[in-house]
Each structure stands twice: as C-alpha cells, then as structure tokens.
C-alpha positions as CSV (number, residue, x, y, z in Angstrom):
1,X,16.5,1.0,40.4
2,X,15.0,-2.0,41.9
3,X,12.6,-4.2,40.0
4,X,9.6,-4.8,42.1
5,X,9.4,-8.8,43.3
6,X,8.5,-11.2,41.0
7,X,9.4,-9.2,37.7
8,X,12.3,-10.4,36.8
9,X,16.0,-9.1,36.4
10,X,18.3,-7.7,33.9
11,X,22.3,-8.7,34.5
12,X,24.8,-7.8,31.9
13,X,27.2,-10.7,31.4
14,X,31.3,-11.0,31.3
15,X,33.3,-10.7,27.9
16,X,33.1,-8.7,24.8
17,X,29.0,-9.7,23.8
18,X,27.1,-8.1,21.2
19,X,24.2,-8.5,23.2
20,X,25.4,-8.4,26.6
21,X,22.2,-7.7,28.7
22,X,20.1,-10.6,29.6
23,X,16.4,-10.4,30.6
24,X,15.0,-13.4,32.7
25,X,12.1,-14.2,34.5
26,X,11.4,-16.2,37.9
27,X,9.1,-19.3,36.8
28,X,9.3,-21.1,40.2
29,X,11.5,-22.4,43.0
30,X,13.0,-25.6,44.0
31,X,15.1,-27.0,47.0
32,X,18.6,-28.1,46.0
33,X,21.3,-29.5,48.5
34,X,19.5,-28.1,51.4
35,X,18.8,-24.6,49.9
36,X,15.8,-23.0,48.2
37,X,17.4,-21.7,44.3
38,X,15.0,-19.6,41.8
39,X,13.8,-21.1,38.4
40,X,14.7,-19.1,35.0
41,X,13.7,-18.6,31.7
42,X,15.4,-16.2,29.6
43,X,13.3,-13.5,27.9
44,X,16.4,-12.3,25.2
45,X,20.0,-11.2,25.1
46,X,19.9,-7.4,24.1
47,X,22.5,-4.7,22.9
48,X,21.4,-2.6,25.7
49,X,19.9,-2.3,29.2
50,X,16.6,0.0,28.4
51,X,16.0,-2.5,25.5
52,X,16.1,-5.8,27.9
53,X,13.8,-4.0,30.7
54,X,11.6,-3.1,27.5
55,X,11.0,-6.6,26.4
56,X,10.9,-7.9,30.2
57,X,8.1,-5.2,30.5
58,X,6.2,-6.2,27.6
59,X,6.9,-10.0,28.9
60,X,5.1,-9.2,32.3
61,X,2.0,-7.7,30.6
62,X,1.5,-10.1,27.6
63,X,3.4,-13.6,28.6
64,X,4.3,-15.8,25.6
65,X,5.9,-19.1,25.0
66,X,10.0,-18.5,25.3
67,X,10.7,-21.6,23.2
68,X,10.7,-20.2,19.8
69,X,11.5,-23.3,18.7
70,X,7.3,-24.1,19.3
71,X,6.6,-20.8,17.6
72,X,3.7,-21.5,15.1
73,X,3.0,-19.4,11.8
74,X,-0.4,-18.8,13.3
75,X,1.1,-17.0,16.6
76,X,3.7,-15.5,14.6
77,X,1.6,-13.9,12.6
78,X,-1.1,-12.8,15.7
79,X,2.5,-11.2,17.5
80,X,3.0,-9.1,14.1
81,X,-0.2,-8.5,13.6
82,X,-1.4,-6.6,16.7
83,X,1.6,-3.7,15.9
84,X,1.1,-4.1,12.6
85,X,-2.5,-3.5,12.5
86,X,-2.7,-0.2,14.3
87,X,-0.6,2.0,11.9
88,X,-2.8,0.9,8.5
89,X,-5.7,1.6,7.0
90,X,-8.7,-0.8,7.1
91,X,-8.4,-1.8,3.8
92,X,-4.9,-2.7,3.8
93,X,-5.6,-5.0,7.1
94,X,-8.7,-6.8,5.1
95,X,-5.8,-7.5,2.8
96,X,-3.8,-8.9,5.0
97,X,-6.4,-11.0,6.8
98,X,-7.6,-12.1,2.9
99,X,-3.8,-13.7,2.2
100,X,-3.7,-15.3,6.2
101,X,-6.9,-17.3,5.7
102,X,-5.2,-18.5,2.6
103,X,-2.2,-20.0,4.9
104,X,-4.3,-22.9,6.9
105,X,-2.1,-25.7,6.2
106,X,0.8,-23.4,7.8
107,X,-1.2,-22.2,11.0
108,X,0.0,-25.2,13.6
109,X,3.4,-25.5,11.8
110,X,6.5,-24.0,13.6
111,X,8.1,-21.4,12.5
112,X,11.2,-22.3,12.4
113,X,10.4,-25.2,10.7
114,X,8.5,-23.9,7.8
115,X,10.5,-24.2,3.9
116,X,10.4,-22.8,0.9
117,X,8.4,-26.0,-0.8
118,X,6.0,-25.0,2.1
119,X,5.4,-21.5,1.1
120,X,5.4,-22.1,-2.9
121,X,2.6,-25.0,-1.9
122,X,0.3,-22.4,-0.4
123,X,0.8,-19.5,-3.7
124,X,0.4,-23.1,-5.9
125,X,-2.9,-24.4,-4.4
126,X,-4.1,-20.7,-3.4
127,X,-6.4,-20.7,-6.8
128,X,-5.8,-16.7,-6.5
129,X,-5.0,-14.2,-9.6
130,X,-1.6,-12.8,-9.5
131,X,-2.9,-10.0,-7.6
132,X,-3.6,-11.6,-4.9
133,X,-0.6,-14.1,-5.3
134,X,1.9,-10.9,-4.9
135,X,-0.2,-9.9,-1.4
136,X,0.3,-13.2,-0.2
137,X,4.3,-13.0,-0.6
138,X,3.9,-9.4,1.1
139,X,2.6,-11.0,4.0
140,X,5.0,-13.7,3.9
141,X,8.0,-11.1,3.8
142,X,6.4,-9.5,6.4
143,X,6.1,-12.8,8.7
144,X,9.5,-13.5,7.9
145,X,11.2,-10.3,8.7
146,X,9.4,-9.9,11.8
147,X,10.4,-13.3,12.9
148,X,14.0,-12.7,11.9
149,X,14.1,-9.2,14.2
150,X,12.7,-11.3,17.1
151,X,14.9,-13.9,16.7
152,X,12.8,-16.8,16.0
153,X,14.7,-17.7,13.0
154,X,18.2,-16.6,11.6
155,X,18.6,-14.4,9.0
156,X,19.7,-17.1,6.6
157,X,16.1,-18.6,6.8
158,X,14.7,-15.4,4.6
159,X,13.3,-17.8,2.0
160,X,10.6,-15.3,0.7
161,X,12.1,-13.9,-2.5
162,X,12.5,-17.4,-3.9
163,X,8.7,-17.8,-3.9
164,X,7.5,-17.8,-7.3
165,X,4.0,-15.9,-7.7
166,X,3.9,-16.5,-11.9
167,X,3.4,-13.3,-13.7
168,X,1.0,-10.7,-14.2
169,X,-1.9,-12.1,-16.9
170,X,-2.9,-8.7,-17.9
171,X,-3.7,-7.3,-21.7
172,X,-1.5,-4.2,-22.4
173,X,-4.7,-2.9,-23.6
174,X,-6.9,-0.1,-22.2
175,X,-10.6,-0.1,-21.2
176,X,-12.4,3.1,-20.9
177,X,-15.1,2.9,-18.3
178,X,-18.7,3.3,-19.7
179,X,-21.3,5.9,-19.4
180,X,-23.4,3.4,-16.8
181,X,-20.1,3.1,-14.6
182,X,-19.2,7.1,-14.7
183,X,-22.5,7.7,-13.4
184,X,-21.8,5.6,-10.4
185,X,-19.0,7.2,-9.7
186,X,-20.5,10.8,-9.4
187,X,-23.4,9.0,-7.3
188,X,-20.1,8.2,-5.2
189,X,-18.2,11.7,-5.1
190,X,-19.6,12.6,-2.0
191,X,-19.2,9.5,-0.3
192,X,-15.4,9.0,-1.1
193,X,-12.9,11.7,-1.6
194,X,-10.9,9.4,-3.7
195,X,-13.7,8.4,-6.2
196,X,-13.0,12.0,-6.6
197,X,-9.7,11.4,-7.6
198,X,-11.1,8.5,-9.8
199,X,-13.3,11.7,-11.9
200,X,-10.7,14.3,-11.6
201,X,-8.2,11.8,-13.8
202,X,-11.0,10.7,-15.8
203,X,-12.2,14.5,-16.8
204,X,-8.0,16.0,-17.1
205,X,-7.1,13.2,-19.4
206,X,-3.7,13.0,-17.1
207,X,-1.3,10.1,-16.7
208,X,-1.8,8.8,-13.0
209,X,1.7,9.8,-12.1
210,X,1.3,13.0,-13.4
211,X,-1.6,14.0,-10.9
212,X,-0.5,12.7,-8.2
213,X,3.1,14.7,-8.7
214,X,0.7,17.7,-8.6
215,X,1.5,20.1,-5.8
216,X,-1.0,22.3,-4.5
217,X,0.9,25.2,-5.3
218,X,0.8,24.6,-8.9
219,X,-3.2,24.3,-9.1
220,X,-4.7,27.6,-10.1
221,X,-8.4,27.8,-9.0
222,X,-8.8,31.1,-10.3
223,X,-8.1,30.6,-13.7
224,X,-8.9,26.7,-13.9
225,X,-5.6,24.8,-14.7
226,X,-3.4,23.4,-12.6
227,X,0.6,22.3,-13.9
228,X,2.2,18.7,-14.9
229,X,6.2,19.6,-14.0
230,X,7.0,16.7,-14.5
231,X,6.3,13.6,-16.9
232,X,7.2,11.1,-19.3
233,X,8.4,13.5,-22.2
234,X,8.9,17.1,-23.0
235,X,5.0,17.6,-23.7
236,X,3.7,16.4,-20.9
237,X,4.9,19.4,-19.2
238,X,2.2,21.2,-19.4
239,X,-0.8,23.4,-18.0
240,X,-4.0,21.1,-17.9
241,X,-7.9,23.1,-17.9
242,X,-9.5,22.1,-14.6
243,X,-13.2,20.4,-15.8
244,X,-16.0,22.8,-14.2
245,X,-17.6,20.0,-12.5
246,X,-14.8,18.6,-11.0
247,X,-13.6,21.9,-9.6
248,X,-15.1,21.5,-6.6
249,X,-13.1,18.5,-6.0
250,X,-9.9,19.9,-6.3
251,X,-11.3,22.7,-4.3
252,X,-11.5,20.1,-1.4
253,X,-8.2,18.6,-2.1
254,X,-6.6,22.3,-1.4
255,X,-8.1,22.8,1.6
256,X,-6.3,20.0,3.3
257,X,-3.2,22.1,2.7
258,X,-0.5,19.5,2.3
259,X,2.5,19.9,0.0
260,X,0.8,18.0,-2.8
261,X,-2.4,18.2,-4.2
262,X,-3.7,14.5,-3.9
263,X,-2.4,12.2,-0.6
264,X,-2.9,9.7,1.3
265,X,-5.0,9.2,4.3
266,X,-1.9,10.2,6.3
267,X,-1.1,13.2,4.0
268,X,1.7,11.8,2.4
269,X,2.4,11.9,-1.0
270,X,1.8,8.9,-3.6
271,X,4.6,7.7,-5.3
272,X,2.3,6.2,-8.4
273,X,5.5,6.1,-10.6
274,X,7.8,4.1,-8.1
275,X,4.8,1.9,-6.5
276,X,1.5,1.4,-8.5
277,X,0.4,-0.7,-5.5
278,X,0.5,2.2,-3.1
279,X,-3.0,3.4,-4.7
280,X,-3.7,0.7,-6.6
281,X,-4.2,-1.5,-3.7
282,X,-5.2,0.2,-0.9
283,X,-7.3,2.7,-3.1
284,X,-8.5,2.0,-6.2
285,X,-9.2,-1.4,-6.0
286,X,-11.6,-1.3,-2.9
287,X,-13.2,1.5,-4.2
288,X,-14.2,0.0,-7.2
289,X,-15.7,-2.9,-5.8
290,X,-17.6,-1.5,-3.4
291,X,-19.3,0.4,-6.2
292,X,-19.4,-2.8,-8.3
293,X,-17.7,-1.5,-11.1
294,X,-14.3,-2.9,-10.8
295,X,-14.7,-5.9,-13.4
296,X,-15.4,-5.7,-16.9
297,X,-15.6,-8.3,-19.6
298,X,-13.1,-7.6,-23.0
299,X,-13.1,-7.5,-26.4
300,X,-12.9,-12.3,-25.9
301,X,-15.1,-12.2,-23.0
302,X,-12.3,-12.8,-20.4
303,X,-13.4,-11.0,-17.0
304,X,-11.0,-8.3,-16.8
305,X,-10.3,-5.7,-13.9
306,X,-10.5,-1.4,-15.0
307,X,-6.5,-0.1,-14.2
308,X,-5.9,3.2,-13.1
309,X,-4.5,4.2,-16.6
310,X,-7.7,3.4,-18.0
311,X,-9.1,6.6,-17.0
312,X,-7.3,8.4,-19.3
313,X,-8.2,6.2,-22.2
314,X,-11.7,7.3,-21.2
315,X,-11.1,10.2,-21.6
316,X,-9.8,9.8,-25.0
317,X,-12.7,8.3,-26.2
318,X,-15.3,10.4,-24.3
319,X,-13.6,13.1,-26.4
320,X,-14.2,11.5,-29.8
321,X,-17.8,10.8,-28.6
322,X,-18.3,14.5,-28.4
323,X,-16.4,15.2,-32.1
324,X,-14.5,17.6,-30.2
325,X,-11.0,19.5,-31.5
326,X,-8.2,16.5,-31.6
327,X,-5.4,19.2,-31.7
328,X,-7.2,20.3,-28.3
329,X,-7.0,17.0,-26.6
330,X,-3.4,15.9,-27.4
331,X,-2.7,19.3,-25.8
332,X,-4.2,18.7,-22.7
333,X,-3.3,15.1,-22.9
334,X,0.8,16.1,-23.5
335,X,1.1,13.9,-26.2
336,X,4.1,13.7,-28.4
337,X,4.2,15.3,-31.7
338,X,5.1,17.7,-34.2
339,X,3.8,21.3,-32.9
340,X,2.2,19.3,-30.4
341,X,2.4,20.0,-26.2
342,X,4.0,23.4,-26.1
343,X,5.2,24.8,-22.5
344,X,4.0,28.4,-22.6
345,X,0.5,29.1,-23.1
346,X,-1.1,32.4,-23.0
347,X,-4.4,33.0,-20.6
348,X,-6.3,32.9,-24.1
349,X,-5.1,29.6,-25.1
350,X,-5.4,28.1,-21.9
351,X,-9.4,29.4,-21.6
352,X,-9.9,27.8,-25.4
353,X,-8.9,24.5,-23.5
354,X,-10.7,24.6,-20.6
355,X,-14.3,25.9,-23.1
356,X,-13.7,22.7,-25.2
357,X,-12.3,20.7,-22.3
358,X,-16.2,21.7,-20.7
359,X,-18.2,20.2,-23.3
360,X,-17.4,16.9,-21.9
C-alpha cells in the first residue's frame, strides 16, 4: 500500500541484515547535475516491515531529533516518561519525578555521553537517605534500558549496576506505633482502603507476607478467621481470629473478588516476600505521610521511619498492655515453640482466640 506524499518510505535493503527494513523521511529537496533528488533522514533499521511503518508513524505525529548522538538525559527521560507514566499509579510517578529533579547537572548532557563518575556524582551529592538513593538508581536503570531498546546507546553502555547507593542505615529493631498514631489511622479507614490494610495487620498480629499470601478463599467471615498456608516455619501455618472491628475491612477486601484477599490497585497480587518495595513504596510509605505518622524518633533520638513489620510488634505490645493470655498470642502470632502453633484447631479453640483476640 501506498504511503500518502510526504510521509516517508520503508525499503528493505540487500544481504543477510538483522534489521533489514529501513524507515526514512523526506526533509527537503535539492537540484543536483540538472535534476531535482529528495533529502533523507533515517528514522531506524528494524527486524520487520510493520515495526519500521510503526516508528515512521509515531515519527509523523511526534517529530524528534534523529541524531541520537544530541540526545540529552533530559529528553531521554521526557521520551520514557510519557509511556511510562500512563500504566503507574500516581504515587509511583511522584517518585519518579522526586529522583529526576535530583538529576540537574545531567539534564543538557547527551546521553550517550553520560559515565558512570557522572551518575555516582549525582547519588554522592544527592544528600538523600538510602531510600531515596535506591529510587534514584531505579530511574537510572530505567533511563538506561529505555535508551538501550531505542538505540541511543549500545548495550555495553549499561553502567547502572556499578552505581553505588551505600547501604541501608536501618536498626533491626522494631517500633510499635502509638496509641495517638492508631487513632489516626482509624480516622483514615474510610478514606484509604489500604490504611485498612495498615489496621487489619496491626489487629491479626501477622507477618506482612503472610497476609498478603492470603487468598480470599481461605478467609472465613462466618466464623471470623481466615488461614496463613504458608510462612516462615511450621507454626505459622495457622488459623488467625479476624478482630471484630476490622471485619468490615476484610468484608470489603472480599467483595472485590480477586484470587487473593489483599492487591494492588490493578488486582494483582503483592509479592511482600520477594519485593518489600512493591508495597512498601508505592503503599505504605505515602500513606503514612500523608497522615503524618510515618516518622518516629527512637530509643537515641535518631529520626526513624515506622516499617511494615512494625505492625506486628504493635501488636505484641498492645497485647501485654491489655495483660492478656501469652499462650493466646504466640498462637495467633505462629511463633515457634514447644506445644506452641498447632495446625488443627477445633471451632472452640478458634472462638477462645478470637474472645481474647477482641479485648484489644
């Protein structure tokens, strides 16, 4: 078919090419010995036809400088950016746009041109946690691998992984969240289905992993427990007493109807145990500083930031508050332990739980 005048043409080109197909565009004309000859530029060199037409197309409707060799970070990064943007949530793109403004002194610098001593200089001089050191090498990464698809640089400029972001400074030590900050978060419930998540680990005393491997199948409205399957030991398989104020919640959570209990905005699962920053980052994090209760000061006074397993030490101390049954709570808890965690419970024993579990 005949490409309407002025759009450019597609001609596959002699030999044995792994990219055959190339996609120009007419930029002018010019007389030559007596005749009138079109100018060129080349768009690409593609594997097939229908991919060469596809980036003529987007060519036509979006034009863009050809010499990648004058390819800033800064246009690089707008290119990714406007595909990128559209299949993420809102807080992941504030995330990204946090780590870019980081990246001035790489904006006007070409692309191909930029090194590793370039990259380390920005993490160095960023004066940003390691948090927010480890999101600036995601967007990196992503910069890079975009540019390397596009064929603005080789593969054998993929310089991200040498870029050293230091290491997590982060006590191994637990923080429960106080009374004060609890109350936010059931001022919040109703606002933010995922501050119910936030109370429905505080209140079941689970692992993070552990809910979130939760199917909705194995939740038991009814009777108020729902089933850990799977965990780090043999006692955290176990039945765990649904708190009566937090019913409700999971109530909501069912009603979506996905395979698992608790998602993500796209109804996918969350893979706590294989990527902490999947909720960590585009959940809890924003969450709790919206409600201003993300930062705590410890036992030294060093401003510290509440972790998702902190919930559960919350509970744990809630618990003791309350001078409740200890054998109880390392039930529900799965802890290890001599007669401690056993699979099978009766109906009775399960209700026992859930009456103490209550009191909270």
């Amino acid at each position: 078919m005949r490409l309407p005048n002025g759009f450019g043409n597609i001609s596959k080109l002699p030999g044995n090419r792994r990219k055959p197909y190339r996609a120009r565009k007419t930029t002018g004309w010019i007389i030559e010995d007596g005749k009138c000859k079109q100018q060129y530029i080349t768009i690409g060199y593609f594997a097939t036809k229908k991919e060469a037409l596809q980036a003529l197309t987007e060519y036509n409707t979006n034009p863009y400088d050809i010499n990648v060799n004058k390819i800033t970070f800064a246009e690089v990064y707008e290119k990714w950016s406007e595909r990128k943007f559209e299949n993420i949530s809102q807080s992941n793109i504030n995330g990204y746009k946090a780590s870019y403004k980081v990246c001035t002194t790489l904006y006007d610098v070409p692309f191909r041109d930029i090194k590793l001593n370039h990259l380390q200089s920005v993490v160095d001089n960023s004066g940003k946690g390691y948090d927010s050191r480890k999101k600036l090498r995601i967007l990196f990464n992503q910069l890079f691998d975009y540019a390397v698809q596009n064929e603005i640089i080789g593969k054998d400029k993929q310089i991200v992984e040498y870029v050293d972001i230091g290491k997590p400074e982060r006590s191994t030590k637990h923080y429960r969240f106080t009374h004060t900050e609890i109350d936010a978060l059931w001022r919040w419930a109703d606002k933010n289905e995922y501050v119910q998540v936030i109370l429905m680990l505080i209140y079941s005393g689970c692992r993070p992993g552990e809910i979130f491997s939760v199917k909705s199948k194995d939740v038991d409205i009814e009777t108020g427990y729902f089933n850990v399957r799977q965990g780090k030991n043999d006692n955290a398989i176990r039945k765990v007493p649904i708190h009566k104020d937090t019913v409700k919640f999971y109530k909501h959570w069912l009603d979506k109807g996905n395979e698992y209990l608790i998602t993500q905005f796209n109804g996918k699962p969350i893979k706590f145990d294989t990527n902490h920053g999947q909720f960590t980052e585009s959940y809890w994090i924003p969450i709790l500083k919206d409600i201003g209760i993300l930062q705590y000061k410890n036992d030294d006074g060093e401003l510290c930031q509440h972790l998702p397993h902190d919930t559960r030490h919350t509970f744990t101390s809630m618990w003791a508050e309350k001078h409740l049954d200890e054998g109880m709570r390392r039930k529900i808890q799965g802890h290890s332990g001599k007669g401690i965690g056993e699979i099978v419970y009766t109906h009775l024993e399960i209700q026992t739980l859930k009456a103490e579990l209550d009191k909270l």
